[in-house]
N, C-alpha and C positions, 0 to 999 in steps of 0.2 A: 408316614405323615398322617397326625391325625387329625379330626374333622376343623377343630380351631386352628390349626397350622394353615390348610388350607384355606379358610377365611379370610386371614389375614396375611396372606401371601402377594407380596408386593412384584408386581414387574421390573424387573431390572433393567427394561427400556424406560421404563420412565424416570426423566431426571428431574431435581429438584426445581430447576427455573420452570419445567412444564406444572409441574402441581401450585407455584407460586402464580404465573399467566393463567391457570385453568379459573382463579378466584375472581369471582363476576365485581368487586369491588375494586378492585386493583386495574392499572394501565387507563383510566379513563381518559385523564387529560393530563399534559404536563403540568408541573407549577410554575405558574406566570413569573415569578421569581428567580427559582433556582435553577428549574428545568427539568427539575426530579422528577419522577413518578407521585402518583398521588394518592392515593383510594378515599372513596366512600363513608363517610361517617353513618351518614345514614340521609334520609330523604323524605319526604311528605308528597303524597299526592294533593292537587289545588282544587286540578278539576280533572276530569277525566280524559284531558287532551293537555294537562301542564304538570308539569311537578319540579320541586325545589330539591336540589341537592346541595348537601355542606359535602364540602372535600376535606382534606388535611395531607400536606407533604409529609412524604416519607423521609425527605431531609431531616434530621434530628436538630440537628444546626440553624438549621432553615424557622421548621415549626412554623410556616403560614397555613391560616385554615381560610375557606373562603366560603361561600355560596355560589352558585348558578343552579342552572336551569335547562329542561329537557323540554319541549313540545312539538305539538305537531304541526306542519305544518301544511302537506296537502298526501293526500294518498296518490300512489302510481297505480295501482288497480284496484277496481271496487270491492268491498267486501261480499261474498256469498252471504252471508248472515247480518246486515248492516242492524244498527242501532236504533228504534225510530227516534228514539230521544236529541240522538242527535243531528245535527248538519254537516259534516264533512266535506271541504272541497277537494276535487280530483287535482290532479296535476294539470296547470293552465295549459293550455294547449296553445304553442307557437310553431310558428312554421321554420324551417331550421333555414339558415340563410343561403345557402345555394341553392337548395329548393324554391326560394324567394329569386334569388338573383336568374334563375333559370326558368322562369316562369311565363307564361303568356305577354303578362302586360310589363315587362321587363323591358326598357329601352335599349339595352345592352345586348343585344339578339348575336350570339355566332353566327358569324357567317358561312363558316367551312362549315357548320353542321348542315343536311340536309333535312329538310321536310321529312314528315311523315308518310305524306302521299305524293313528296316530288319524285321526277324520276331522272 
């Protein structure tokens, strides 16, 4: 085998539907329509936290194109390098509701549980 053969030497594990899923434009969202698959036409940044994307069904039959929309809308952990430019908000902070219902000022108190310092 020589050095171009090698090159271009395909794995035999991989199969066609994986090289087809591996394409960042494909499987985004179904079509509101048909249900087909869709990809990517292409996309415009707005601002540096939105951007517009046209789609188009893979349906041939179908042929709906559409627009939507990508942004952000809070971060789960802060950036090590943040932006001073911008303002990000973190993820709201709630308290999850058994944590609430099991709480100090919770009217609903267990009775079979005991105390901390009861004995």
């Amino acid at each position: 085998m020589n050095a171009a053969e090698k090159f271009i030497e395909i794995d035999p594990a991989v199969t066609v539907d994986m090289v087809l899923t591996a394409d960042p434009h494909i499987g985004d969202m179904p079509c509101p329509h048909c249900g087909h698959e869709t990809f990517r036409r292409s996309s415009r940044l707005i601002t540096p936290t939105y951007r517009e994307i046209f789609f188009a069904c893979r349906n041939i039959a179908c042929g709906h194109t559409f627009k939507g929309s990508l942004g952000y809308l809070y971060g789960i952990s802060p950036s090590a390098i943040p932006n001073p430019a911008l303002d990000l908000p973190l993820r709201p902070f709630e308290r999850s509701p058994a944590l609430c219902a099991a709480g100090p000022e919770s009217s609903e108190a267990d009775t079979d549980q005991l105390g901390l310092f009861d004995t």
